[in-house]
N, C-alpha and C positions, 0 to 999 in steps of 0.2 A: 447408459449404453456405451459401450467399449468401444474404443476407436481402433482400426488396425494400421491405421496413417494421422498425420496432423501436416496439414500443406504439404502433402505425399513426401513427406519423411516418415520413418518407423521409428516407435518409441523408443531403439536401440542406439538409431542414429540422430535423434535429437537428445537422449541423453551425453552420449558424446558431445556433442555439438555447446551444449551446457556444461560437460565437464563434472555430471552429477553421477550418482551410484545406478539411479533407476529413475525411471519416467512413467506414468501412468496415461493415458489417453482415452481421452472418452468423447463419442459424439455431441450427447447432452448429459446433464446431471442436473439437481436442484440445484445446486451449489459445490464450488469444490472443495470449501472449507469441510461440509458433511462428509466427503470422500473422503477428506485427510486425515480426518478424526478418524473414522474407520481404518483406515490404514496404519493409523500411527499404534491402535491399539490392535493391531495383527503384526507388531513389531517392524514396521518399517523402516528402514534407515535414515538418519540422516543424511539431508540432502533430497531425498525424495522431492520429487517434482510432480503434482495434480494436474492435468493441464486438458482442458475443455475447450468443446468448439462455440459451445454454446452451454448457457444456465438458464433454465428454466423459472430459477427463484434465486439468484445470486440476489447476496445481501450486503450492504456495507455493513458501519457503525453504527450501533441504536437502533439496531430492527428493519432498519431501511433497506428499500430494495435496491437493485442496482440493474441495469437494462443490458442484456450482455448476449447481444444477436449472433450468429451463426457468422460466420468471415469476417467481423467487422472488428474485434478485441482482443486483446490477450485475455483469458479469464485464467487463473491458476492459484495454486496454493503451494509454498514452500514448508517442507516439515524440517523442522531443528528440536536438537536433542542438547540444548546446554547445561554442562557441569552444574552453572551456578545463576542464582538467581539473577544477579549483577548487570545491570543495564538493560534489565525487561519493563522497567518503567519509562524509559527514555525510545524502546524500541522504536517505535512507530513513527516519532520523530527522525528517528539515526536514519532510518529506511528510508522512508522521505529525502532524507541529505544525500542518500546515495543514489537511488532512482533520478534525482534530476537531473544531474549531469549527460547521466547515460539516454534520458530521452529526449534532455536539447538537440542530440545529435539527427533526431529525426522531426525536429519540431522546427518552425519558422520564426520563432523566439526562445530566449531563457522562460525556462518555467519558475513558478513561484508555488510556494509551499502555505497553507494555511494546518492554524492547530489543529487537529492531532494528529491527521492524516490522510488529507488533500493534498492533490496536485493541480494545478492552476496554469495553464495558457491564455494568453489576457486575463478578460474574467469569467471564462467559462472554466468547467472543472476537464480535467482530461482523464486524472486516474484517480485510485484509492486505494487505500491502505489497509486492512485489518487483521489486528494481531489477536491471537486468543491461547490461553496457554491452559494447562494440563497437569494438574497438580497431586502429586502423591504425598501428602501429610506437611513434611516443610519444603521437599521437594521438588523440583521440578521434571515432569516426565518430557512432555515436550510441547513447542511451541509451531505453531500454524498461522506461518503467514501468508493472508490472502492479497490477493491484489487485481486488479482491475483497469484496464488502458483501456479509451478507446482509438482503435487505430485508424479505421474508419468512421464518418460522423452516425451516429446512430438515426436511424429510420423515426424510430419512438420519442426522441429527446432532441428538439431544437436547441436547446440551450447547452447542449454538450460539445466541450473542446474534441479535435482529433488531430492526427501527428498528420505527418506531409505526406500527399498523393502519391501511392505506388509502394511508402514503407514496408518491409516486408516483414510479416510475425516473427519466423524464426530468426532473424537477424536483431531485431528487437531483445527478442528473448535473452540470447545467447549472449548479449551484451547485459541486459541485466539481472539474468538469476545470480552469475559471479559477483555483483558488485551488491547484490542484497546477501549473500551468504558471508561474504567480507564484513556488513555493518549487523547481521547478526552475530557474528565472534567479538562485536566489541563489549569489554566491559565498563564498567562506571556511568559518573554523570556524564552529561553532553559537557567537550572539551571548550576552552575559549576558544578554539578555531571552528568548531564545530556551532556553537553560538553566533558567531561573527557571519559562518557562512549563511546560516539560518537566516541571520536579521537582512543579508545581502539580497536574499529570498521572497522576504515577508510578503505575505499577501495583505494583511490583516495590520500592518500596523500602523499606528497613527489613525485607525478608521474608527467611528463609534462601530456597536455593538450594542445588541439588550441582550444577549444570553452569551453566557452563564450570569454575565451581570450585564447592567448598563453601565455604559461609561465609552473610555476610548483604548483600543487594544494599545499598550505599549508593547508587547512581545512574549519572549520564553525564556525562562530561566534553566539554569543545568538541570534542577531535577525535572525538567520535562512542564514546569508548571504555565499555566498560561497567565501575562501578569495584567489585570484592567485597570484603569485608573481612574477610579468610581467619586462621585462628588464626596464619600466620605473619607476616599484616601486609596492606595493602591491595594488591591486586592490579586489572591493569586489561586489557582482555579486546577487541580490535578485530574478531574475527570468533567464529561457533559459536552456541549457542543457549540463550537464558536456560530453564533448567528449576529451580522454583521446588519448595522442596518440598514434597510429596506429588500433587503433579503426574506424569504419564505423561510420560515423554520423548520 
């Protein structure tokens, strides 16, 4: 369902406001990643911004749903059109590194980063991450990154982090789609500063863990890998999902 405002701004004047080529708006959708997709393949520009009031069916990582009420979120999707493959294995990490900063400024602590693409206030979650890319033979067409704040504490989710009373979406926003299209042009591995600020981050490390293995997180390595340090020795992990323990899977 089309929106003709988003917190009585027009899609015109929140594109500005973001700095991007064009803006989409929609009351609800299942998800904005399905939007984007659709739009990516009616040739939409990079830079495109998805941005909903509400998802009916938003999803994280691995199928999972994501709870994303009506005034209470950012739900959106960013579409990019990168040259080159170069640093779409590390993405969601870089994204990560770049989102925190910009939502300490509305949070009542530093956030903390779990693999692959958490975001953490104390120990509830607050945001999420997902990347998904679009591939033409060796290719790449283009890349949709979703993401998910909640700004508000959600109604549905006792257990979910939210940023400080009265934070306003567009201000949010505007601060961080520029600072995720910046660690989308980056390429290569994650840098040793990049590394360094991660581990300054961690959520995850030094804790056990049973999934992807058991043992005890030591951290991420440049290619994005997750490293555990298993009773047979250190093991390192490029896809699946950190479950910490006594955590639900």
């Amino acid at each position: 369902m089309v929106a003709e405002s988003y917190d009585a701004r027009s899609a015109a004047d929140v594109a500005s406001a973001l700095g991007v080529p064009h803006v989409e708006l929609y009351a609800e959708v299942n998800s904005t990643m399905d939007v984007a997709h659709r739009a990516a393949e009616a040739q939409a520009a990079a830079g495109t911004v998805l941005l909903a009031d509400r998802q009916s069916a938003g999803r994280g990582r691995g199928g999972k749903s994501w709870v994303s009420e009506s005034g209470r979120g950012l739900w959106f999707t960013l579409l990019e059109r990168p040259e080159s493959p170069s640093g779409l294995d590390v993405l969601a990490l870089r994204l990560g590194l770049a989102a925190a900063p910009v939502l300490d400024a509305f949070a009542d602590a530093p956030l903390r980063l779990k693999w692959p693409n958490d975001l953490y206030l104390g120990d509830r979650k607050l945001a999420g991450i997902l990347v998904e890319t679009r591939w033409r033979e060796a290719r790449v067409e283009w890349v949709a990154i979703g993401m998910g704040v909640n700004v508000e504490p959600p109604t549905e989710m006792t257990t979910a982090a939210a940023l400080r009373p009265n934070s306003k979406r567009l201000d949010i926003l505007a601060a961080l789609v520029p600072a995720l299209r910046r660690a989308a042009a980056e390429r290569g591995p994650l840098t040793p500063i990049e590394l360094a600020t991660f581990a300054a981050r961690d959520y995850a490390a030094g804790r056990p863990c049973t999934a992807p293995a058991v043992g005890v997180v030591r951290g991420v390595t440049g290619d994005g890998s997750l490293a555990i340090v298993t009773d047979s020795g250190e093991q390192f992990f490029r896809a699946g999902s950190l479950v910490l323990a006594g955590d639900t899977p």
